[in-house]
PDB file with one MODEL, atoms N, CA, C and O in Angstrom:
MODEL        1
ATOM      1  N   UNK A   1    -144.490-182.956-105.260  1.00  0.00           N
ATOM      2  CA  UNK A   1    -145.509-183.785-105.885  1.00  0.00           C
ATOM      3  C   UNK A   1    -144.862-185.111-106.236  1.00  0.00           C
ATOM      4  O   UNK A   1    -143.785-185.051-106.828  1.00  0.00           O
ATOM      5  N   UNK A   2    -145.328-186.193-105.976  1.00  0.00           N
ATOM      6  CA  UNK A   2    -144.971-187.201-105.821  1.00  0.00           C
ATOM      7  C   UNK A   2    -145.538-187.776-107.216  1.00  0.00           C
ATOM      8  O   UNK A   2    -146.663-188.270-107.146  1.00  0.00           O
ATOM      9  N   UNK A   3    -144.940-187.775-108.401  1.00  0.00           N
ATOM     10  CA  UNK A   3    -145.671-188.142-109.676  1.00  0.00           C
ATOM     11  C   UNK A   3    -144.710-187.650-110.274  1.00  0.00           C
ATOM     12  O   UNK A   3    -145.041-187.720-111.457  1.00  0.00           O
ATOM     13  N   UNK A   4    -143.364-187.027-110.198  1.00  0.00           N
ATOM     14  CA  UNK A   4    -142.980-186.847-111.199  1.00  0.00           C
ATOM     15  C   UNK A   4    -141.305-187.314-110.758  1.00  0.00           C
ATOM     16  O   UNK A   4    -140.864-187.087-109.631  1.00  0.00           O
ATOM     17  N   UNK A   5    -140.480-188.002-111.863  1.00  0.00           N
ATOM     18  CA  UNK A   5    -138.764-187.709-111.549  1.00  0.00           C
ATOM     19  C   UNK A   5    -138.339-186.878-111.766  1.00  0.00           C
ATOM     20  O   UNK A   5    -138.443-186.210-112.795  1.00  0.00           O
ATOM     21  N   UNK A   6    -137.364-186.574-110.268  1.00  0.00           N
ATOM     22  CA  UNK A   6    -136.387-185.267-110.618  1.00  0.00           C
ATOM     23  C   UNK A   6    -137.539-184.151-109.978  1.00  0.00           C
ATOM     24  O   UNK A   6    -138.582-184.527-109.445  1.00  0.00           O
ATOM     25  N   UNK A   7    -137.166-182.787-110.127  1.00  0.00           N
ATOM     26  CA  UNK A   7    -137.684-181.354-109.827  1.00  0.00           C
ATOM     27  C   UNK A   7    -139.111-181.318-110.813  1.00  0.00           C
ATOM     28  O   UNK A   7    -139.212-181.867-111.911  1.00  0.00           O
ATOM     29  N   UNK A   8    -139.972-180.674-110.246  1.00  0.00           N
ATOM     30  CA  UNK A   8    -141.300-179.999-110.790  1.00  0.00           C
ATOM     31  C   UNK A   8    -140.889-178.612-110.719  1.00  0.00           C
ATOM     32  O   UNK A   8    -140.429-177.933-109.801  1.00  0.00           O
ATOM     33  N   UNK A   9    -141.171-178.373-111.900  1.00  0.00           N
ATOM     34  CA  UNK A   9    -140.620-176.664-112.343  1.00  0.00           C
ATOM     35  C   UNK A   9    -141.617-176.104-112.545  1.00  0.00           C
ATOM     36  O   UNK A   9    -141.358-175.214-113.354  1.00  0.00           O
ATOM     37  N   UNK A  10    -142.621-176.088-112.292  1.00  0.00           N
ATOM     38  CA  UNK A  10    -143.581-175.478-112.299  1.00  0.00           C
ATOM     39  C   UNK A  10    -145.734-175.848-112.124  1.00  0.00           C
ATOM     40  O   UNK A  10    -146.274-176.811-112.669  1.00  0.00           O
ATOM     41  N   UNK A  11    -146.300-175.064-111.479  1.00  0.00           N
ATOM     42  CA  UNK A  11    -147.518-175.433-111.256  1.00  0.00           C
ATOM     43  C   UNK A  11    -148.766-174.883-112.135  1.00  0.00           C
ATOM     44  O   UNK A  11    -148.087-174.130-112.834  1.00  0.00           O
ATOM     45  N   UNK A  12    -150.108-174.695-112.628  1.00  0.00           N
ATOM     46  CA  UNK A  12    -150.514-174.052-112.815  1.00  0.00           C
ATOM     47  C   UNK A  12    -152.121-174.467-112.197  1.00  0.00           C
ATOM     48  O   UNK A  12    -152.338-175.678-112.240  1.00  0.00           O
ATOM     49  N   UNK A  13    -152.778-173.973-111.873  1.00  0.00           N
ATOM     50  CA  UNK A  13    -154.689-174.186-111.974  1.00  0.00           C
ATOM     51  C   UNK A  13    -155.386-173.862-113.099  1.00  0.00           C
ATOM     52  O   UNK A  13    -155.422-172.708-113.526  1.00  0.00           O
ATOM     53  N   UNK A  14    -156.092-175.029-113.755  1.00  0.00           N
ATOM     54  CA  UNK A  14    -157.480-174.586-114.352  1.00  0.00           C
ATOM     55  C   UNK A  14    -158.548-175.663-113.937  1.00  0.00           C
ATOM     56  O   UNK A  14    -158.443-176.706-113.292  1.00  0.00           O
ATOM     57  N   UNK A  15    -159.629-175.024-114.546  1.00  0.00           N
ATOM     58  CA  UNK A  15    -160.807-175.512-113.837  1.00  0.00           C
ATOM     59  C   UNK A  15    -162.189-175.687-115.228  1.00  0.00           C
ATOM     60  O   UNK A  15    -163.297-175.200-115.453  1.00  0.00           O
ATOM     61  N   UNK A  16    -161.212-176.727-115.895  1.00  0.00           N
ATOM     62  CA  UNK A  16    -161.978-177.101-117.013  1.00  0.00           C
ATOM     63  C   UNK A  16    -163.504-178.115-116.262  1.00  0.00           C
ATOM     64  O   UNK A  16    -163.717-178.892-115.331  1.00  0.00           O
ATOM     65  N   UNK A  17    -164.056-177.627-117.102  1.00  0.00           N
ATOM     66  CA  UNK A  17    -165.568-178.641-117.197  1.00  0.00           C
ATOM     67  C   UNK A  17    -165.967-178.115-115.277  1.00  0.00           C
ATOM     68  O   UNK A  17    -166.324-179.035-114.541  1.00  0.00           O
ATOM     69  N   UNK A  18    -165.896-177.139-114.865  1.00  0.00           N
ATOM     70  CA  UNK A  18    -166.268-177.023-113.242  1.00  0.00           C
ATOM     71  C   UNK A  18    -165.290-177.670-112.045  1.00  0.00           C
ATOM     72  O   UNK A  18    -165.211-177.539-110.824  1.00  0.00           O
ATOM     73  N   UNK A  19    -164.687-178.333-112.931  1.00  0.00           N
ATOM     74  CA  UNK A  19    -163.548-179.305-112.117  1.00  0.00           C
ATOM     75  C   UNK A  19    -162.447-178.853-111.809  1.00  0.00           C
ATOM     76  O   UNK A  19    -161.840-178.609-112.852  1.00  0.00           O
ATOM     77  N   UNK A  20    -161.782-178.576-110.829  1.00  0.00           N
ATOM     78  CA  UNK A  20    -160.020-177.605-110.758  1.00  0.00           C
ATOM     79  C   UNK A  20    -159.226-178.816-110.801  1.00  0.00           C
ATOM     80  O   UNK A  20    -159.381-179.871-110.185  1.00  0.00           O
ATOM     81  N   UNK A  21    -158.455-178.509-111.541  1.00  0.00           N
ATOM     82  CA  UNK A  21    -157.442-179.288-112.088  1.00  0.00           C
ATOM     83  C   UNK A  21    -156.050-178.926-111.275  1.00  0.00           C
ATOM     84  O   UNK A  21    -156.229-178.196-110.300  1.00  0.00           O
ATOM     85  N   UNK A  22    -154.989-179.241-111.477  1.00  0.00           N
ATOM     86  CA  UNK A  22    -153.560-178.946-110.987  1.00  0.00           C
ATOM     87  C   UNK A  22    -153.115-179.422-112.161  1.00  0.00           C
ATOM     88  O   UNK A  22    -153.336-180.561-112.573  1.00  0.00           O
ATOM     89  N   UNK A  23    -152.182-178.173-112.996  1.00  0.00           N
ATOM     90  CA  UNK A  23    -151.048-178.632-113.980  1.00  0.00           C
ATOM     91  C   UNK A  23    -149.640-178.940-113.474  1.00  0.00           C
ATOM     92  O   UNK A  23    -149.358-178.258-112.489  1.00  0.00           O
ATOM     93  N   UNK A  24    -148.724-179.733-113.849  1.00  0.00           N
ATOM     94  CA  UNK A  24    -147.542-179.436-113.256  1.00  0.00           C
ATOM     95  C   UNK A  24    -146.320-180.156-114.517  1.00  0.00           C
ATOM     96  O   UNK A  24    -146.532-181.149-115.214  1.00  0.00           O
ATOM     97  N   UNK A  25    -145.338-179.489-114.511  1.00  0.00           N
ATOM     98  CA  UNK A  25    -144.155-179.922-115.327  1.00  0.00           C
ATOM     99  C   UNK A  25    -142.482-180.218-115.098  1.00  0.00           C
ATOM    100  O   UNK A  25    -141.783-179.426-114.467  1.00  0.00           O
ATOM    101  N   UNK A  26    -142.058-181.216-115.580  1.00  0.00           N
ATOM    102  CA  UNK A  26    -140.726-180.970-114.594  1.00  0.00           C
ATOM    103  C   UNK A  26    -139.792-181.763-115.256  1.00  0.00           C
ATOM    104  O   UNK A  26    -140.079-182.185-116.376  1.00  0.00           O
ATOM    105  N   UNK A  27    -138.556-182.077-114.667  1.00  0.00           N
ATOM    106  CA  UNK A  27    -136.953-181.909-115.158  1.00  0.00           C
ATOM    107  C   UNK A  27    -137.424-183.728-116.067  1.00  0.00           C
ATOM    108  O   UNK A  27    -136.825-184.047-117.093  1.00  0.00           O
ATOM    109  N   UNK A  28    -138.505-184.645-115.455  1.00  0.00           N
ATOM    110  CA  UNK A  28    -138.539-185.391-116.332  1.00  0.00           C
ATOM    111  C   UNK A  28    -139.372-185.738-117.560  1.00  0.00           C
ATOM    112  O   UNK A  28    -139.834-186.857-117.782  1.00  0.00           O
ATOM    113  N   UNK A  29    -139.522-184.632-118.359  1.00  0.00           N
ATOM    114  CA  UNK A  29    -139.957-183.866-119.436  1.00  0.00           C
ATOM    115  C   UNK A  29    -141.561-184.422-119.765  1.00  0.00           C
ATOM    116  O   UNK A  29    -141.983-184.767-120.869  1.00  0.00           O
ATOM    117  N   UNK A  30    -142.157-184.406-118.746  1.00  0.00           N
ATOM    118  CA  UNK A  30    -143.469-185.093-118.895  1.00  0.00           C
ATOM    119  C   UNK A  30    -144.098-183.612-118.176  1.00  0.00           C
ATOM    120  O   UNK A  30    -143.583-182.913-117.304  1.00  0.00           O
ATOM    121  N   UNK A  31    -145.783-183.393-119.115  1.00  0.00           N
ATOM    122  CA  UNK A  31    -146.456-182.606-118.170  1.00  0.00           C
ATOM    123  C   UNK A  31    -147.727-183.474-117.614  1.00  0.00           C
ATOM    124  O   UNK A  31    -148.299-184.346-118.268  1.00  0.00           O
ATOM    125  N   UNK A  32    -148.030-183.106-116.402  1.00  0.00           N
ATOM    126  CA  UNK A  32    -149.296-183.957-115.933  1.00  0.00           C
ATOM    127  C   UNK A  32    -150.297-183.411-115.610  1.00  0.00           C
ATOM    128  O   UNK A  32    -150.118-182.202-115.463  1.00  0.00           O
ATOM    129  N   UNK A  33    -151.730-183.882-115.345  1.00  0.00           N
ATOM    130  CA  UNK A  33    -152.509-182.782-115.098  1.00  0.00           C
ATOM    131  C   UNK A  33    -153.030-184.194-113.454  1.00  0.00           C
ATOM    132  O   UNK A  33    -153.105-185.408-113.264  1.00  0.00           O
ATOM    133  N   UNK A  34    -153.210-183.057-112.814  1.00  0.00           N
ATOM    134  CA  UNK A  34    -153.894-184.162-111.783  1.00  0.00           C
ATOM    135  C   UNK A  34    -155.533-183.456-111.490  1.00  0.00           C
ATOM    136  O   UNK A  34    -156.012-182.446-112.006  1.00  0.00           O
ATOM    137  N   UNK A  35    -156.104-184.326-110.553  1.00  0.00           N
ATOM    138  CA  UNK A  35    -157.112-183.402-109.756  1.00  0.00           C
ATOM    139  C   UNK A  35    -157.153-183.250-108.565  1.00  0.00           C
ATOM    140  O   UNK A  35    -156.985-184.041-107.638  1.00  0.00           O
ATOM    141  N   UNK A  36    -157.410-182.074-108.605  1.00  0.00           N
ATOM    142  CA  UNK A  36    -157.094-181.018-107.435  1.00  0.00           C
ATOM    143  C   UNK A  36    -157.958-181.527-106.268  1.00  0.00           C
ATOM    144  O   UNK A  36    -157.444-181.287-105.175  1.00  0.00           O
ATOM    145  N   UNK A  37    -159.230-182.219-106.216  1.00  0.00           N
ATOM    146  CA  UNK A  37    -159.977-182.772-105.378  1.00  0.00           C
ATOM    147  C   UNK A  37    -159.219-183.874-104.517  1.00  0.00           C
ATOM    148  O   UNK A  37    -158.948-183.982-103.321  1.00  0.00           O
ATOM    149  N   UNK A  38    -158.953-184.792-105.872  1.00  0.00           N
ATOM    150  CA  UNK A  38    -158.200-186.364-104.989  1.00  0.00           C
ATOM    151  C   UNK A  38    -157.113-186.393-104.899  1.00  0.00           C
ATOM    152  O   UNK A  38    -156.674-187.107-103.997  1.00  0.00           O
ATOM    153  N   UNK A  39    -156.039-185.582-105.849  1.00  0.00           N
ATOM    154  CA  UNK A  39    -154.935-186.090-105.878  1.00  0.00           C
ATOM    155  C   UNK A  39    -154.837-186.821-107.068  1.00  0.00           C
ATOM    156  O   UNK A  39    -153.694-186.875-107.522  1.00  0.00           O
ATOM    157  N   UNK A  40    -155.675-187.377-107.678  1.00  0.00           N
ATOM    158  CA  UNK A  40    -155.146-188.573-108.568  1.00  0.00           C
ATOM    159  C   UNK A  40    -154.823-187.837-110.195  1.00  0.00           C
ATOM    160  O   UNK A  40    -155.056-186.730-110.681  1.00  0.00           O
ATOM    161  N   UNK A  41    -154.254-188.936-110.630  1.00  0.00           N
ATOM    162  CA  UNK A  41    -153.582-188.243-111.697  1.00  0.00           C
ATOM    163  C   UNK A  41    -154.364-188.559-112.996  1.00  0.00           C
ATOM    164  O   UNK A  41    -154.425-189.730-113.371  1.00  0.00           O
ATOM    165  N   UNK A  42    -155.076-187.387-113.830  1.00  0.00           N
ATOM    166  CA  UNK A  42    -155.930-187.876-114.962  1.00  0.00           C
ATOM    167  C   UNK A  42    -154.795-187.984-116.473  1.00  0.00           C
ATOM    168  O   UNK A  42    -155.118-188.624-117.474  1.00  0.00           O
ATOM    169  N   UNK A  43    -154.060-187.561-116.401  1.00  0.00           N
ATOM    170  CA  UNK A  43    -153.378-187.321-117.499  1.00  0.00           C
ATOM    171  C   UNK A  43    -151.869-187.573-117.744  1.00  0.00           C
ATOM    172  O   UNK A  43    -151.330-187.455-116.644  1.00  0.00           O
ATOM    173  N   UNK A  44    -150.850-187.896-118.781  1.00  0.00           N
ATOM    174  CA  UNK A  44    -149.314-187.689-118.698  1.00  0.00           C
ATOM    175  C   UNK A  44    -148.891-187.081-119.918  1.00  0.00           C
ATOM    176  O   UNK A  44    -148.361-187.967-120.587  1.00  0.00           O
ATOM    177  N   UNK A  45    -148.871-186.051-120.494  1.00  0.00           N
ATOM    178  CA  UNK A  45    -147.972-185.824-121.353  1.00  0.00           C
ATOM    179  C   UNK A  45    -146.203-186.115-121.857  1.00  0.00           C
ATOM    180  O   UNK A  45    -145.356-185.611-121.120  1.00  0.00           O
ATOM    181  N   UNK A  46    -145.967-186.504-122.455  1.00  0.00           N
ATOM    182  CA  UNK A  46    -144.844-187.111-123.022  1.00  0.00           C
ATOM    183  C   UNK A  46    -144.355-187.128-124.164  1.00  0.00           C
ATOM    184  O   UNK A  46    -145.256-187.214-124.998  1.00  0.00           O
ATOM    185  N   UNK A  47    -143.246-187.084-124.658  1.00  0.00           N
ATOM    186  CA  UNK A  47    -142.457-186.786-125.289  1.00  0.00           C
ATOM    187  C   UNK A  47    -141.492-185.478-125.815  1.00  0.00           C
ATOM    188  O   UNK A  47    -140.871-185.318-126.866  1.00  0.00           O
ATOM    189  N   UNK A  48    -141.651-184.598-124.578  1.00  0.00           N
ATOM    190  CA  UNK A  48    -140.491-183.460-124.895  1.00  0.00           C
ATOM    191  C   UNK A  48    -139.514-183.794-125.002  1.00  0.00           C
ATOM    192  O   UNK A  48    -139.434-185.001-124.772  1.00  0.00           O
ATOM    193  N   UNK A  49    -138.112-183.095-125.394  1.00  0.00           N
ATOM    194  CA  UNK A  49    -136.755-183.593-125.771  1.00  0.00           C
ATOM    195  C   UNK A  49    -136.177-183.029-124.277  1.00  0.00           C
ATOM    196  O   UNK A  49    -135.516-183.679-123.467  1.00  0.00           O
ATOM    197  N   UNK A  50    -136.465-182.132-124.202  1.00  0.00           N
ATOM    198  CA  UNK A  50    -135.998-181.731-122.754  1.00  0.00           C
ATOM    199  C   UNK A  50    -136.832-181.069-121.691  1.00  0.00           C
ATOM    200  O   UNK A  50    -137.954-180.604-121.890  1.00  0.00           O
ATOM    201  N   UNK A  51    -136.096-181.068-120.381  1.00  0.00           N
ATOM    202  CA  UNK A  51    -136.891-180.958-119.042  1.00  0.00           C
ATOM    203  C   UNK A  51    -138.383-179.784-119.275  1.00  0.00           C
ATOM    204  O   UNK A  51    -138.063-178.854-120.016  1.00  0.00           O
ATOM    205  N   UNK A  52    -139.365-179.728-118.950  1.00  0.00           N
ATOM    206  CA  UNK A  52    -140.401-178.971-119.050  1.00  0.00           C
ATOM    207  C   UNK A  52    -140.516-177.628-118.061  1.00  0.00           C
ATOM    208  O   UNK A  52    -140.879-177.651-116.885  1.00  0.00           O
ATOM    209  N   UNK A  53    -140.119-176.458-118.827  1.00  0.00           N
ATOM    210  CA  UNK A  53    -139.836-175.126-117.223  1.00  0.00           C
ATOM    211  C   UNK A  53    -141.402-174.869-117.062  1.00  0.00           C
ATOM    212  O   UNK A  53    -141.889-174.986-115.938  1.00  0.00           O
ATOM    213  N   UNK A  54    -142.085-174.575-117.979  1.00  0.00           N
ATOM    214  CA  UNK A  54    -143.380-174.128-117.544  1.00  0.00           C
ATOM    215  C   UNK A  54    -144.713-173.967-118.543  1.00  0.00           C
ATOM    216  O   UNK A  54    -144.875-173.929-119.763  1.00  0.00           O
ATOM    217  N   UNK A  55    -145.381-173.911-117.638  1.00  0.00           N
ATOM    218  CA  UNK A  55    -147.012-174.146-118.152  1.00  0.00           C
ATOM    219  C   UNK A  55    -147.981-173.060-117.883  1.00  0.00           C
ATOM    220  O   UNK A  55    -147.864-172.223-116.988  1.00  0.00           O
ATOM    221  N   UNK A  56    -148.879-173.142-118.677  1.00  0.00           N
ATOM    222  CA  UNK A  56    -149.608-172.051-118.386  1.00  0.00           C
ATOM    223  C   UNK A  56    -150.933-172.148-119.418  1.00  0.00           C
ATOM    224  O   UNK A  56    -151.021-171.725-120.571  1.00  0.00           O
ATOM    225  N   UNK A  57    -152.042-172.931-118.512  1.00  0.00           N
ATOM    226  CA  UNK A  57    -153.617-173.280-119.059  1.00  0.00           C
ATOM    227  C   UNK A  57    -154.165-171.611-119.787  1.00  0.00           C
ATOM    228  O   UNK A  57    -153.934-170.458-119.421  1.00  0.00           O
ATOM    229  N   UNK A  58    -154.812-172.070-120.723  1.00  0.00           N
ATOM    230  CA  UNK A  58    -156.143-170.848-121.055  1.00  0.00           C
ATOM    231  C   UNK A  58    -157.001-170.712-120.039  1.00  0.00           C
ATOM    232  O   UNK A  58    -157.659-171.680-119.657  1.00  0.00           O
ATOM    233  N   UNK A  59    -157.108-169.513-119.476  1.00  0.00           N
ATOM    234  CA  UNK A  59    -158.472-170.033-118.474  1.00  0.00           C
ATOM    235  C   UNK A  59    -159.749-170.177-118.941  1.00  0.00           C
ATOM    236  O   UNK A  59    -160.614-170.624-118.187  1.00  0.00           O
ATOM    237  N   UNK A  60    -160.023-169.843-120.163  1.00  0.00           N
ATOM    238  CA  UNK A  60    -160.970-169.781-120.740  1.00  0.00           C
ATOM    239  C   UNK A  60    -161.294-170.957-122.127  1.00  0.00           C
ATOM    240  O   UNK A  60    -162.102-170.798-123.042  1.00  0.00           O
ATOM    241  N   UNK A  61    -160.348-172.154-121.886  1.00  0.00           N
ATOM    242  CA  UNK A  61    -160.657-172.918-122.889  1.00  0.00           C
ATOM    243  C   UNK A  61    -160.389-174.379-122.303  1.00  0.00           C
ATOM    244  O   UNK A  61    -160.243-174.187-121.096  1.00  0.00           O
ATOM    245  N   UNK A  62    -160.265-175.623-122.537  1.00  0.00           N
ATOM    246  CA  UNK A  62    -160.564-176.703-122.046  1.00  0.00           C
ATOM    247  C   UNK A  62    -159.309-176.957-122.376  1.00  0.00           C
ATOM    248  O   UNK A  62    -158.650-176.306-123.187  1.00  0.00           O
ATOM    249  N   UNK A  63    -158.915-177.981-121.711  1.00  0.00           N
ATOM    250  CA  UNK A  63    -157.086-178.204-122.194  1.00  0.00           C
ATOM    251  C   UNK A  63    -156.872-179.716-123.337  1.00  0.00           C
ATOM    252  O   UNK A  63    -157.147-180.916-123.324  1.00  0.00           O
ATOM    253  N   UNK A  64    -156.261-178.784-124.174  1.00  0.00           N
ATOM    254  CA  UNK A  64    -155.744-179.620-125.164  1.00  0.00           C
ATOM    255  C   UNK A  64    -154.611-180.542-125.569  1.00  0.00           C
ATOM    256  O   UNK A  64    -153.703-180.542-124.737  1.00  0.00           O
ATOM    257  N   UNK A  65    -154.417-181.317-126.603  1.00  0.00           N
ATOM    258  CA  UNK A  65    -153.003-181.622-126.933  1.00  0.00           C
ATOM    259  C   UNK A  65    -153.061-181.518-128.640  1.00  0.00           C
ATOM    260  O   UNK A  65    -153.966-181.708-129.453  1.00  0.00           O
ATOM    261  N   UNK A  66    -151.949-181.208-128.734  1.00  0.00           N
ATOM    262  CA  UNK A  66    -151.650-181.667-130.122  1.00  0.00           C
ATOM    263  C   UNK A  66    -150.721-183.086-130.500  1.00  0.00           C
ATOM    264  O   UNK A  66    -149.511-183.226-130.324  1.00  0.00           O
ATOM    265  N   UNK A  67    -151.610-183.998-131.027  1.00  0.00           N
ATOM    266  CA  UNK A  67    -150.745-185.021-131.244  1.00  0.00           C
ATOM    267  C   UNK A  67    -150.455-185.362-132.663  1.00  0.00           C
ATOM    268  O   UNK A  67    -151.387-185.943-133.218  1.00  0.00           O
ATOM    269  N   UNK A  68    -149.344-185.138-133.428  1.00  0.00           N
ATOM    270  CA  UNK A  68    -148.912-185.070-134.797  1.00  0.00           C
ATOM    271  C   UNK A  68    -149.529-186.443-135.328  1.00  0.00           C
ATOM    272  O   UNK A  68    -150.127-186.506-136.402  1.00  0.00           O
ATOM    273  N   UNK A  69    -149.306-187.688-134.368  1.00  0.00           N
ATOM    274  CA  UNK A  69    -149.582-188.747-134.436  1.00  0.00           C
ATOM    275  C   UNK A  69    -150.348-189.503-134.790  1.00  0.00           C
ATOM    276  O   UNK A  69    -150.160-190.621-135.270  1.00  0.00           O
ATOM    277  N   UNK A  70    -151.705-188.721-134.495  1.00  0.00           N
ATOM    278  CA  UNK A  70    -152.913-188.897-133.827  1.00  0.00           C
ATOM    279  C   UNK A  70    -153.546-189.159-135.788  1.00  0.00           C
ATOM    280  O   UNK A  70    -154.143-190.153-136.202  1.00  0.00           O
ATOM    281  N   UNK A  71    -153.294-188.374-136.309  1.00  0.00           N
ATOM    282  CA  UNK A  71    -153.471-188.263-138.023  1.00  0.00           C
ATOM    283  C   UNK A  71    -152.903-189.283-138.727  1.00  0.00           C
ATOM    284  O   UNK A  71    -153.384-189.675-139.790  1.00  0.00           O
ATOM    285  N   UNK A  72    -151.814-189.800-138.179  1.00  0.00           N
ATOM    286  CA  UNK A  72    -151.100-191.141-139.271  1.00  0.00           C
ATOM    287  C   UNK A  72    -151.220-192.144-138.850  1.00  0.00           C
ATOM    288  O   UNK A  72    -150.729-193.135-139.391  1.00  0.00           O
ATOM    289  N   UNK A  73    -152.206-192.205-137.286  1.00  0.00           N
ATOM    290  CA  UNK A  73    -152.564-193.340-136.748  1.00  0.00           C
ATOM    291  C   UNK A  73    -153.485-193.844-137.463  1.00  0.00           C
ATOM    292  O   UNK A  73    -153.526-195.057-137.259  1.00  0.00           O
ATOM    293  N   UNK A  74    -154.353-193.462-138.306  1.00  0.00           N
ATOM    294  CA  UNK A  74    -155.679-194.062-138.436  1.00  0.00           C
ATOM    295  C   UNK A  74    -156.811-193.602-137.814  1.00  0.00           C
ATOM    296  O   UNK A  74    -157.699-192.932-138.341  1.00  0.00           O
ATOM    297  N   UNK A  75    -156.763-193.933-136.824  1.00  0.00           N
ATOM    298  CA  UNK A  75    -157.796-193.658-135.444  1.00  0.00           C
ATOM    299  C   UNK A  75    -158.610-192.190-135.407  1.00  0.00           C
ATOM    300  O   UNK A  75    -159.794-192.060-135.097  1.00  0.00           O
ATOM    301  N   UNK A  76    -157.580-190.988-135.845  1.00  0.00           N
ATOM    302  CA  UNK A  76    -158.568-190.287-135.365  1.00  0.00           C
ATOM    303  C   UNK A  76    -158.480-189.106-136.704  1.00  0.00           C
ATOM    304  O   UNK A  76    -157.359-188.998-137.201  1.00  0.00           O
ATOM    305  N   UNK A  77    -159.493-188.309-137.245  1.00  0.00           N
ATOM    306  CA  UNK A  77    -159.197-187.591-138.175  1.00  0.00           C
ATOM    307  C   UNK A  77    -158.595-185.832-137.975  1.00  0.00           C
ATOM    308  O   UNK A  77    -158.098-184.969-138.699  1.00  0.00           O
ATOM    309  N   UNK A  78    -159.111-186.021-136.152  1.00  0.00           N
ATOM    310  CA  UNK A  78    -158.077-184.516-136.127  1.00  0.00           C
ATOM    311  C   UNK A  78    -156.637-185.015-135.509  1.00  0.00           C
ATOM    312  O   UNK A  78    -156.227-186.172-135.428  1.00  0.00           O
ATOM    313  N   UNK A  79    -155.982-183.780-135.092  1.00  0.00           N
ATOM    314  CA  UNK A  79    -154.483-183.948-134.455  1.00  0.00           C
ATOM    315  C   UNK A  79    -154.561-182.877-133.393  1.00  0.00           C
ATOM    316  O   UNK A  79    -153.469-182.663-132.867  1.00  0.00           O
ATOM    317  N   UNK A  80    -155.500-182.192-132.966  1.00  0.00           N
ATOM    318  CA  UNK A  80    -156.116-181.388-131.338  1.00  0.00           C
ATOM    319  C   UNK A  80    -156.925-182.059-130.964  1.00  0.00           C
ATOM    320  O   UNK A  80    -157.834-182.326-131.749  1.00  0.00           O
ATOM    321  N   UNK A  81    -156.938-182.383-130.185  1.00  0.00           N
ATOM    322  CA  UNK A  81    -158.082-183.416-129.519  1.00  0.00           C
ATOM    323  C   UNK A  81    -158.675-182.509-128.021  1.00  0.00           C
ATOM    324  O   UNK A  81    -157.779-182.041-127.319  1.00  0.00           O
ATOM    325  N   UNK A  82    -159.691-182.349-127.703  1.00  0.00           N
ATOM    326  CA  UNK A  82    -160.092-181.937-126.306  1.00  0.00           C
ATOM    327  C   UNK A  82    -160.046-183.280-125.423  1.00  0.00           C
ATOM    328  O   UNK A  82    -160.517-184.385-125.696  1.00  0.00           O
ATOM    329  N   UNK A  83    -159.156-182.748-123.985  1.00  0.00           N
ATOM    330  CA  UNK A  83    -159.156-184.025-123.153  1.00  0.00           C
ATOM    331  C   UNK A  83    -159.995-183.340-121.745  1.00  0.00           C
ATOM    332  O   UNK A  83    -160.770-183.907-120.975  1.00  0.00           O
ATOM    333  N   UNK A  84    -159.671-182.380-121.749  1.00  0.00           N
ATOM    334  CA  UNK A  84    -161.215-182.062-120.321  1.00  0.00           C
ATOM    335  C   UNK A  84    -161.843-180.986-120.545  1.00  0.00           C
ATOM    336  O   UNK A  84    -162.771-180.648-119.811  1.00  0.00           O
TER     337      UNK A  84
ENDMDL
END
């Protein structure tokens, strides 16, 4: 997969909102989500301390993040946010 530096350590499928997604994670500690239709990339996760071995969607829930951030920003009043 051409989106990430270094090794992809791992893949996963979900198929939030009817849509199949492609998860993927790897040695340059980012996870991404692409779509499985185009190719293109909807998402980047960032900031692990180290390389990302693996992933693994709910199949039964929409994919999330937790951003600690997200609360002392101002901006938003939760820190889970739904992104698909």
């Amino acid at each position: 997969i051409d989106g990430h530096v270094g090794g992809v350590n791992d893949l996963a499928f979900s198929h939030p909102n009817k849509q199949l997604s492609v998860i993927t994670c790897g040695d340059d500690k980012t996870i991404k989500v692409w779509d499985a239709a185009t190719g293109a990339k909807q998402y980047t996760f960032e900031g692990h301390e180290a390389p990302v071995y693996s992933v693994c969607p709910h199949y039964k829930e929409n994919i999330q993040v937790h951003d600690p951030a997200a609360r002392n920003s101002g901006e938003n009043d939760l820190s889970v946010q739904r992104i698909l």
